[in-house]
N, C-alpha and C positions, 0 to 999 in steps of 0.2 A: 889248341884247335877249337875249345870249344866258343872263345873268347872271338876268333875269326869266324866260325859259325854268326855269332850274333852281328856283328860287323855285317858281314852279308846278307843276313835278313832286311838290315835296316838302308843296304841299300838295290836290294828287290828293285825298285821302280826305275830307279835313277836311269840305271844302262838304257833303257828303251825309251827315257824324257830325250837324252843325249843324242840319240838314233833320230828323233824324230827331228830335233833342230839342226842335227848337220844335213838332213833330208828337207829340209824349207830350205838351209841356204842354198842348196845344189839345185833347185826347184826356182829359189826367187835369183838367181846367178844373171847379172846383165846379161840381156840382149843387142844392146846398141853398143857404138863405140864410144860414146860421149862420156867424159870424166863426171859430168856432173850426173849424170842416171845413175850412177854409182857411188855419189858420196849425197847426193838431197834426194832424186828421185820425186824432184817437186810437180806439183800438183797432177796425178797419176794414182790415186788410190779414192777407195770409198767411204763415204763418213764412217760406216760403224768399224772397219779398222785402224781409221785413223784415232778416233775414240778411246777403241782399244788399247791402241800405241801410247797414245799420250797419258794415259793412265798409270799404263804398266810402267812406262821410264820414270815417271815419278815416285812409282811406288815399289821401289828396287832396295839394297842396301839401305837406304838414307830413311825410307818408312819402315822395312816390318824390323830388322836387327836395333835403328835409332832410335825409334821414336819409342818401340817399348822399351827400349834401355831408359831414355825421358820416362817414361810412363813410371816405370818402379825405380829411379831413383827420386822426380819428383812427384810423383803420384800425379792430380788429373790435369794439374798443369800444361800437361803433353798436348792436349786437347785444342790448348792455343793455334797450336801448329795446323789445325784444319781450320777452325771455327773464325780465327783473326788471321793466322798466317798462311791463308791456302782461297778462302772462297771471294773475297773481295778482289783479291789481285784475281781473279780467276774471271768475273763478272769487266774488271775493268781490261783484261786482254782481249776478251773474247767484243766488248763494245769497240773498243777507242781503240786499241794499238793493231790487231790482226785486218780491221779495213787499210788503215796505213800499209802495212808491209804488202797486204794484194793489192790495193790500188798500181803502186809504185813500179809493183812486176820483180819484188826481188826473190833473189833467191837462197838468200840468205843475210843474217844480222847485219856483219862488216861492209854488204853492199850497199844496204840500207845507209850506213854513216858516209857512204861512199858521195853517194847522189846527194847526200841532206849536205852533207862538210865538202872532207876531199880524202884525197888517198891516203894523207899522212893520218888519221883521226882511222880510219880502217883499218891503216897497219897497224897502229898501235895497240887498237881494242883487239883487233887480231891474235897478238901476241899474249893481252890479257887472259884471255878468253880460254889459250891452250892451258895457261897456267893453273886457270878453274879448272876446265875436263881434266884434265892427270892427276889433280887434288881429289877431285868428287870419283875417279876411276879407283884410285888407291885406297881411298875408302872402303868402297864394293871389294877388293881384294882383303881387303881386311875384315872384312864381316865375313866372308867364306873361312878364312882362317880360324878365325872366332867358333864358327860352325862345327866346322873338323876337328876343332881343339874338345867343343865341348861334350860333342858324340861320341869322337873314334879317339880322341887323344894322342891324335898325327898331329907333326909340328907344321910351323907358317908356312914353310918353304911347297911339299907334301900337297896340300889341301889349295890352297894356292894354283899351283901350276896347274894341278889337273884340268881345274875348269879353265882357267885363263886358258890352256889349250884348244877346250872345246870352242871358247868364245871367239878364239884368234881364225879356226878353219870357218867357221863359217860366216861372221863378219867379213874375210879373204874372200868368201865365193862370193857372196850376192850384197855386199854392201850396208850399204840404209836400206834398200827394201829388204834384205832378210832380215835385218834387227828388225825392221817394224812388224815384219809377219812371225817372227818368233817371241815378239812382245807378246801376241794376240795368245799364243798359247802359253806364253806365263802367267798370264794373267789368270788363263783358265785353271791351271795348276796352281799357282798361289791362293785362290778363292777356295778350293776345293780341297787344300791343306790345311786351310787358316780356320774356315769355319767349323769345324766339330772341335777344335782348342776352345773359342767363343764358348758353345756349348756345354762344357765340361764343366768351364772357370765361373762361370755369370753366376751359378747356385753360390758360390763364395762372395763376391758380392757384398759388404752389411748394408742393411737397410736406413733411409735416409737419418733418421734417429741417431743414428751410428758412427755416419757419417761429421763428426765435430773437427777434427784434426786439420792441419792448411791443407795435409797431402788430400781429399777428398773436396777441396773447392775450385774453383778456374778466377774469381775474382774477390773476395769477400776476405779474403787472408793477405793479400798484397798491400803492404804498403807503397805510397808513392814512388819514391826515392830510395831503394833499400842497397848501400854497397855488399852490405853485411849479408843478405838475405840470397836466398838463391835463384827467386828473379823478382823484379818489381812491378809497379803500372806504367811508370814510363818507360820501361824499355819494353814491353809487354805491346803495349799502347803503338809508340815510335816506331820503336825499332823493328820489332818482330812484323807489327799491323800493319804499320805503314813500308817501313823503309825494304827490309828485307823481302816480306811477301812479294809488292810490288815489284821491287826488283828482279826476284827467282821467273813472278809467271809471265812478266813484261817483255824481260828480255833474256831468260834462259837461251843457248843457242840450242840445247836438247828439243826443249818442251816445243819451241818457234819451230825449230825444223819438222819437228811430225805437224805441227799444223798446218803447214805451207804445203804438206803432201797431199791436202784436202784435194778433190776435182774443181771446186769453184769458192765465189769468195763467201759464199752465204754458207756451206758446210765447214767452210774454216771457223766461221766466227759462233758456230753450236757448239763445236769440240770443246772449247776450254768448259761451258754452261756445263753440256750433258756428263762431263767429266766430273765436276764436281758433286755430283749425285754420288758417284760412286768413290768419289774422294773422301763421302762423309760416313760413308761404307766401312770403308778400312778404316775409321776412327775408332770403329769398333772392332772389328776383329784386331787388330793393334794393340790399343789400350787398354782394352777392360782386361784379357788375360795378365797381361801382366802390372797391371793393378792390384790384382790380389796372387802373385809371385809369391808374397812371405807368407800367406796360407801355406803353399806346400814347402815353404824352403827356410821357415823364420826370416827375423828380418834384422838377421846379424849375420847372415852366412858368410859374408865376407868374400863371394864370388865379385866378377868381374859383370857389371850393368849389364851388357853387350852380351852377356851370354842367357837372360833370362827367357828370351825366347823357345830356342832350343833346348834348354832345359828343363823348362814344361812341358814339351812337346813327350821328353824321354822317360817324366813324370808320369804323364797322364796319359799315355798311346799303347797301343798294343801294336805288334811288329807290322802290322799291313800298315795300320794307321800313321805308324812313326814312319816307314819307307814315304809316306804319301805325301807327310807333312817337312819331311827333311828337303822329298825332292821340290815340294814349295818354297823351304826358304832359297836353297839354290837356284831356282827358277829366279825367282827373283833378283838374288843378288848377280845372276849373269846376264837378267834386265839390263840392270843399271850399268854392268861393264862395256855391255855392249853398246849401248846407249851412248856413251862417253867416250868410249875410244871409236864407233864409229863417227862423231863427231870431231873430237880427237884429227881424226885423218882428213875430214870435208875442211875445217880450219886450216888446215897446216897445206894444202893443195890446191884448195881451189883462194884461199886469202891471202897465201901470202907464198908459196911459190910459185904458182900461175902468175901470178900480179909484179912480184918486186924480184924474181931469184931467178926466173927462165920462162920469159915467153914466147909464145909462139912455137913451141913443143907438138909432137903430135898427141891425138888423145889417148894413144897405148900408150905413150910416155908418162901419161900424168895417173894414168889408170895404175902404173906402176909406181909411181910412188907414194898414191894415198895408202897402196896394199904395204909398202914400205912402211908408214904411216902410223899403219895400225899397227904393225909391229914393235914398234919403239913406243908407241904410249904404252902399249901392256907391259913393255920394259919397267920405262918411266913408273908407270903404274905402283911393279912391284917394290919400286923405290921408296916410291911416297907413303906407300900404305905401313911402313915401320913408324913414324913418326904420329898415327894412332894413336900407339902406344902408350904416347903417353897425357892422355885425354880420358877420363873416367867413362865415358860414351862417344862414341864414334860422332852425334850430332853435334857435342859440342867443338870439334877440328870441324864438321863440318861450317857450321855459322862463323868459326874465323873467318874461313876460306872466305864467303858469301861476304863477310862485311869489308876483306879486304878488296877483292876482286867485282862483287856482285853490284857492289853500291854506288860506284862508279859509272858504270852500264847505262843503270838507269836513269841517272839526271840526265846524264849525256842526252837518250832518248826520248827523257821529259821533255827536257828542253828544245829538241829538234823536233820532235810531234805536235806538241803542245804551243810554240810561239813560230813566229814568224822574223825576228829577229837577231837569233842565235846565229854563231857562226863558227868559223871552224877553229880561230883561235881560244877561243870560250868553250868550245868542246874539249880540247888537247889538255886545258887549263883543269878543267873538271877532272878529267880522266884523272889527269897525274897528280892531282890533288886530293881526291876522294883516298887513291892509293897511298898517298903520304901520309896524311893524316892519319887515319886506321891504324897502318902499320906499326908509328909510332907510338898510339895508345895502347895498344900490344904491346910493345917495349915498353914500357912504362908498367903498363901491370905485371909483364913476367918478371921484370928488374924488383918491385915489389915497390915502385914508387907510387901507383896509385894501387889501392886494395879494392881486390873482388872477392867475395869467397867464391862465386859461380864464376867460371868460365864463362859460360852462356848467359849470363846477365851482364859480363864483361862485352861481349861480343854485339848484343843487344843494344848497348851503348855506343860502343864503335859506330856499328851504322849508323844510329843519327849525328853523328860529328862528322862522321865522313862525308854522310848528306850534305848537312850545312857549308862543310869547307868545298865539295865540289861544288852545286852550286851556286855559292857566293865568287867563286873560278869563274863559272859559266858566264855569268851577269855579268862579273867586272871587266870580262876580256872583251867579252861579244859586243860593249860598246864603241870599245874602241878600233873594233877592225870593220873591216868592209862586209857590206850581207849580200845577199843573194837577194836577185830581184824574185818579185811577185811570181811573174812567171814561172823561177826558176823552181819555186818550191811548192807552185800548186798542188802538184800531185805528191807532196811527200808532208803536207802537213795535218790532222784532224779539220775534216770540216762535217757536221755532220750530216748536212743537204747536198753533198756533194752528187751522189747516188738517187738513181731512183730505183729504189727498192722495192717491191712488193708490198702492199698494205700487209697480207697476211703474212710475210717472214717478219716482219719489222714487230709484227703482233706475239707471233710465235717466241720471239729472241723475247723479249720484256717480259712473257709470260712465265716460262719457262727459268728469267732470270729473279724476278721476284719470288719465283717459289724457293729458289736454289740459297738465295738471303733470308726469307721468312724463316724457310727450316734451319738455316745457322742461326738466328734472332732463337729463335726457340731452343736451341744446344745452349745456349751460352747460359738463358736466363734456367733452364731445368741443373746446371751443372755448375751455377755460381757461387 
């Protein structure tokens, strides 16, 4: 009794978090008939929720349960992941690729490939693309399991279902627009659970004196080249700075679809900027607690990464406090479920059963089976999310996933944004080349033919090979087949005079983005 006692103390807040997001989906529930108000709900919302939105999906499972799992197994390292891996690609969406997608009028990623290539380069990424959301959803199911394991000591199955529940009734009622307005109050509950942790842990902290070990540096401990080591410069540099960043904030179909929700193209291209402010926010409440994890836990405890979150949370709270801060991590991690599997069902409906499986459908037709949709990814979901397991932290399955699937994406994109002579046989060549490659240097390390001791510096690498060989695809096909005239790709390629934009937005966007890079220039060089 008394043992359930405590259990319910600690989840006091939860039931009435839960009340309140099946009461936004019933609230944001379509109005119209149109399949797509229900899976994009594109541009129909106001900057500071799309802000919100785009924030919170990022900052789900994969930030607060991953990154301070990075955090305390490789100390500030983690830090990468905002500072190289988050604000650059974040400046280059926000200039160069979100004028591209508003100009064009799409409404999504695969449409985009649509008009640049053809159908087949759409189905295909199409198909890709589900692969990533069920991988990156499973995930999010896995960090709740993680959660429940480590508070109440309920198995996967248990801790699991419950929320996958909640996430499934109200994703069903209102789509993308309830994920996006239930984002806005996760965000506000994850901020308001996370930061008295901040608080608690910072006095632990040593002082920069102190500070000599690699786990306290971000660059000054990396060797170039390290297979041996747990990550390097080059893959640090390439992989993570260049290839993956770029890739995640370029062409996510999560992070793109909340931006395309903006009302017009000038509040689309602020969101990724004013995001990263609060992107560099959560580096902190993230990291530093569990930076200093073996204060309260030593640093032999022999737990699982992925649980050190929550277990300072159970360390250092008091029963209101732990109710507030548990229902933070779940806020969060049913962010990112929902995020994913509402994406999840906008790919699988409106890209590739709309298109290639039955058209000309009514739109209660197709309204039924994105709702089908969502159901079978949280299926899918709970499938994938076993194969975690066997991963020392959840980010690193996550950056497989990204080097297999993600790295792809983006040349493709490159190369259709960025030039004028890409075509769609040089698209398909990339796609399915970026995929081979990768996959194979994964087989190759799990075989033990090449050695990594890190997973995530194995990964790291992947993506620039994968680069290179998509890519080197792109170039060598796109010369040889037929391009698309001038005409055809006006409106679908970088031009930056294209617009005439306001002196003062054009002023505002540089201002606001050089601040958003000085303040990362300044993390890097205080924490190198």
């Amino acid at each position: 009794m008394a043992h359930f006692l405590v259990n319910l103390t600690r989840l006091a807040i939860l039931p009435a978090y839960l009340l309140a997001t099946l009461a936004i989906g019933w609230k944001s529930r379509r109005r119209g008939p149109a399949a797509n108000d229900f899976v994009n709900a594109s541009r129909t919302l106001p900057l500071w929720i799309v802000v919100a939105a785009f924030l919170s999906a990022n900052c789900g499972a994969l930030e607060i349960v991953g990154l301070s799992a990075v955090a305390a197994q490789y100390g500030v390292q983690a830090l990468h992941f905002y500072l190289i891996g988050a604000i650059p690609g974040m400046i280059l969406f926000g200039g160069a690729m979100i004028p591209v997608y508003m100009r064009s009028r799409i409404q999504s990623l695969p449409e985009y490939l649509e008009k640049r290539f053809d159908a087949r380069v759409r189905l295909i990424n199409s198909w890709l693309i589900l692969a990533k959301l069920v991988s990156v959803a499973g995930v999010g199911l896995y960090a709740m399991a993680r959660v429940f394991d480590v508070v109440f000591g309920w198995p996967f199955t248990k801790g699991a279902l419950m929320i996958a529940i909640v996430v499934l009734i109200y994703v069903l009622l209102g789509g993308l627009r309830a994920a996006i307005y239930n984002e806005v109050l996760q965000l506000a509950v994850v901020v308001l659970g996370l930061a008295p942790l901040l608080f608690k842990t910072v006095s632990q902290l040593p002082d920069a004196s102190a500070r000599s070990s690699p786990y306290w540096h971000l660059w000054t401990s990396l060797q170039f080249i390290s297979p041996n080591g747990s990550i390097d410069l080059f893959g640090v540099i390439f992989g993570l700075g260049f290839v993956l960043s770029f890739s995640y904030w370029c062409t996510d179909f999560v992070q793109v679809q909340r931006a395309l929700t903006a009302k017009s193209a000038e509040a689309a291209r602020l969101v990724p900027i004013l995001a990263g402010f609060g992107k560099l926010g959560f580096a902190y409440l993230v990291v530093i607690p569990a930076l200093v994890a073996p204060a309260f836990f030593g640093s032999g405890s022999g737990a699982p990464f992925d649980g050190t979150l929550p277990r300072l949370m159970v360390t250092c709270y008091g029963p209101v406090m732990l109710s507030v801060g548990l229902t933070a991590l779940l806020a969060s991690l049913m962010s990112g479920l929902a995020a994913n599997v509402s994406a999840f069902s906008a790919v699988w409906t409106e890209e590739i059963y709309r298109t290639s499986i039955r058209r000309g459908r009514s739109e209660a037709h197709y309204v039924l089976v994105a709702r089908i949709a969502i159901v079978a990814g949280i299926g899918l979901s709970m499938a994938i999310s076993y194969l975690c397991l066997d991963f020392k932290n959840l980010m690193e399955f996550v950056q497989l996933v990204f080097s297999i699937f993600g790295v792809p994406f983006f040349v493709v994109f490159l190369i259709g944004i960025f030039t004028r002579w890409a075509t769609s046989s040089g698209a398909l060549a990339g796609l399915l080349g970026g995929v081979l490659v990768s996959s194979l240097f994964h087989l190759l390390v799990a075989s033990g033919k090449l050695v990594f001791v890190s997973s995530m510096s194995a990964s790291f690498h992947a993506a620039v090979y994968a680069f290179c060989a998509s890519l080197a695809g792109s170039v060598l096909l796109s010369r040889k087949a037929e391009r698309m005239s001038a005409a055809q790709v006006e409106l679908l390629v970088y031009q930056s005079d294209v617009e005439d934009r306001p002196a003062r937005a054009v002023l505002r966007w540089w201002i606001l983005a050089g601040l958003l890079l000085a303040l990362c220039v300044v993390l890097n060089y205080l924490w190198r």
